[in-house]
N, C-alpha and C positions, 0 to 999 in steps of 0.2 A: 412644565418640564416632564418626560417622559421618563417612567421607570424601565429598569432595564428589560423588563419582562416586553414594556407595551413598544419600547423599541424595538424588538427582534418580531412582534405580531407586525410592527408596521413597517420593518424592511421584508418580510415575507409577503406581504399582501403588494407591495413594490413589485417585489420581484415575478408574483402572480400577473400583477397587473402589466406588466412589462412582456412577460412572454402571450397574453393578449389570452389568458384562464380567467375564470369568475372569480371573483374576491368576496371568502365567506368569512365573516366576523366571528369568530368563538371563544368562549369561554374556558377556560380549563379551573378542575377542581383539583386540588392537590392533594394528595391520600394521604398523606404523613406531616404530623407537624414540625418535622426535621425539615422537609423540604418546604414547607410555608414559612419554615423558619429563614433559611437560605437564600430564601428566593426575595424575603424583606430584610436582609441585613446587607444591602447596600455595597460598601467597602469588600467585604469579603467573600459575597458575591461576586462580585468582577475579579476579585484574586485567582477564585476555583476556574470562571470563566478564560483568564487570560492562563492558565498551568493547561487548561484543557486542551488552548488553542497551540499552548507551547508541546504537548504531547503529541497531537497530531502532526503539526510540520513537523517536529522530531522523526516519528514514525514514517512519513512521507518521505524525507528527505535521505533514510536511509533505505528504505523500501526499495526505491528508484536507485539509488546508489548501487545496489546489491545485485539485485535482478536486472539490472541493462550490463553491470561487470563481467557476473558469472555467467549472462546468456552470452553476451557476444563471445566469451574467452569459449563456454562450451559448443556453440554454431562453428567458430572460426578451426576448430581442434577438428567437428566432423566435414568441415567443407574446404580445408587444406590438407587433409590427411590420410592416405589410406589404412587402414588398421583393421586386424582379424575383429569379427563379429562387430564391422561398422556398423550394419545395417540391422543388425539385433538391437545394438544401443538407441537409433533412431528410431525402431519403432518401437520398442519402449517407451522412448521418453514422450509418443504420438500418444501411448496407451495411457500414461498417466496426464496429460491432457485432454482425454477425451473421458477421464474421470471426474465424476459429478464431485463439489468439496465436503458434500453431504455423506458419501462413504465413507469419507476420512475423519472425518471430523470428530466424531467419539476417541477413536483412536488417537488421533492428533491431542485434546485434550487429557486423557488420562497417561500422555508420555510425558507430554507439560508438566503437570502437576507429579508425576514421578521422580521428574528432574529436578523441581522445586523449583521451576520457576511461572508460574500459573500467578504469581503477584507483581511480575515486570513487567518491561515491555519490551524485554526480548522476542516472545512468541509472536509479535505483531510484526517484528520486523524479520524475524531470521530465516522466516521459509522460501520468502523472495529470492536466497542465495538459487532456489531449486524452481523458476517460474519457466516452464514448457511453453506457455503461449509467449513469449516473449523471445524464446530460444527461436521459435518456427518462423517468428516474424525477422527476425535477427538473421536466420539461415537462408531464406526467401529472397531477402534483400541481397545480401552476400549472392547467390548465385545469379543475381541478375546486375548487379553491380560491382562487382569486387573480381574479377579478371585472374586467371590463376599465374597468368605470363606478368602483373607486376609484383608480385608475391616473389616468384621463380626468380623474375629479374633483382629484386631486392636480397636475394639466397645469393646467389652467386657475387655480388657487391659484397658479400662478407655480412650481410646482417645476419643476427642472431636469430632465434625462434622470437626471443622477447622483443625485438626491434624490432622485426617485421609484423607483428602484430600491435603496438605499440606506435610506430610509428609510420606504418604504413596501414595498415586494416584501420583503424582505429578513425582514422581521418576521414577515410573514405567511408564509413557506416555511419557518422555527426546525423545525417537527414532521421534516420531511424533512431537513432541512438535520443534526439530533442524529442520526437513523438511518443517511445517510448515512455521516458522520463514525465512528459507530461500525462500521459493516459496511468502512470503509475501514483502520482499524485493524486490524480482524482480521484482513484478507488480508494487509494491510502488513508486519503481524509476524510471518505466517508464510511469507512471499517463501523460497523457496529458488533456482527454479530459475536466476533472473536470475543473481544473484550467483556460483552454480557455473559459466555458463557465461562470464558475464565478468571474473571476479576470483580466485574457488576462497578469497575474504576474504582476498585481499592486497592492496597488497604488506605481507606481514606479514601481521600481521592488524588492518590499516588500514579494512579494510570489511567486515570479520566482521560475522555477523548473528545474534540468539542464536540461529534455527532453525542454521545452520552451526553456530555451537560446539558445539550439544548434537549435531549429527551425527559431527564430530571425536571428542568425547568418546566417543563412543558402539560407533564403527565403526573409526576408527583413522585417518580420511582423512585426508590431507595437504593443508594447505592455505597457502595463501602464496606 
């Protein structure tokens, strides 16, 4: 029977072998007897492993939640709406997608950690409310799909701002809106760098993420 270490070497070297890569056999040394420790205690191993897997879809599921809400609701605000300084808010919001996250990213963590919350997993989830490539994809779509005469035609039926968005934008965006949702998970679930520079998945391993546990397991890092 395999342990659970030599099971993740041999669904990885699967999944190698599957996309038609070389399959190398390696060893790992593990720096810490915390983590030799972990990594043979069996039961409580697969506890940290399944909270890990539980933070990530947690993470995942709101991330996409978030960022497909507030991009459509903010696409749909500039692509039905005329308003002073429309076209300043747009290329704005161009300019901070066309920002590396490597700028931000000091500054993103020392507001974290001001705010006190640099030991949740708020930060992992909450900036998706503000995601521009999602917004562009969202707007893109909208002006080649979304027709401003059934919008118009829904105003005059008496719908609200919130029912026509809602019940008419809403429906007609679903093709972007599942693409999205899925291209959001995938990055979601494979988030590392956030988490190591603000947590290292403590305290404990309270915000562990599975990409960190399989890295712990792997490499020997200390986390908590």
């Amino acid at each position: 029977i395999l342990d659970e270490q030599e099971q993740y070497f041999f669904y990885c070297s699967c999944l190698a072998a599957a996309n038609g890569c070389p399959v190398t056999v390696r060893t790992f040394d593990f720096g810490s007897d915390r983590t030799v420790a972990d990594a043979n205690q069996g039961p409580q191993s697969s506890k940290l492993g399944l909270r890990g897997i539980r933070n990530s879809l947690l993470v995942s599921a709101l991330s996409a939640l978030l960022s497909v809400y507030f991009s459509a609701l903010t696409a749909y605000g500039i692509h039905a709406y005329d308003f002073k300084f429309k076209k300043l808010a747009f290329t704005f919001i161009l300019l901070i997608m066309m920002m590396p996250t490597q700028v931000s990213a000091l500054g993103f963590v020392r507001l974290i950690t001001k705010m006190g919350m640099a030991d949740t997993l708020a930060p992992l989830f909450l900036p998706s409310i503000a995601a521009p490539v999602v917004f562009y994809f969202m707007l893109q779509y909208m002006e080649g799909n979304l027709p401003m005469e059934i919008v118009e035609a829904a105003r005059i039926d008496g719908a609200s701002t919130k029912q026509c968005f809602f019940h008419v934008t809403l429906p007609l965006l679903m093709p972007a809106i599942r693409i999205n949702v899925v291209t959001n998970i995938i990055g979601s679930l494979s988030v590392f760098d956030i988490i190591m520079s603000l947590t290292e998945g403590g305290p404990g391993y309270a915000t562990e993420s599975l990409s960190i546990y399989i890295m712990r397991m792997c490499y020997g890092s200390k986390t908590g």
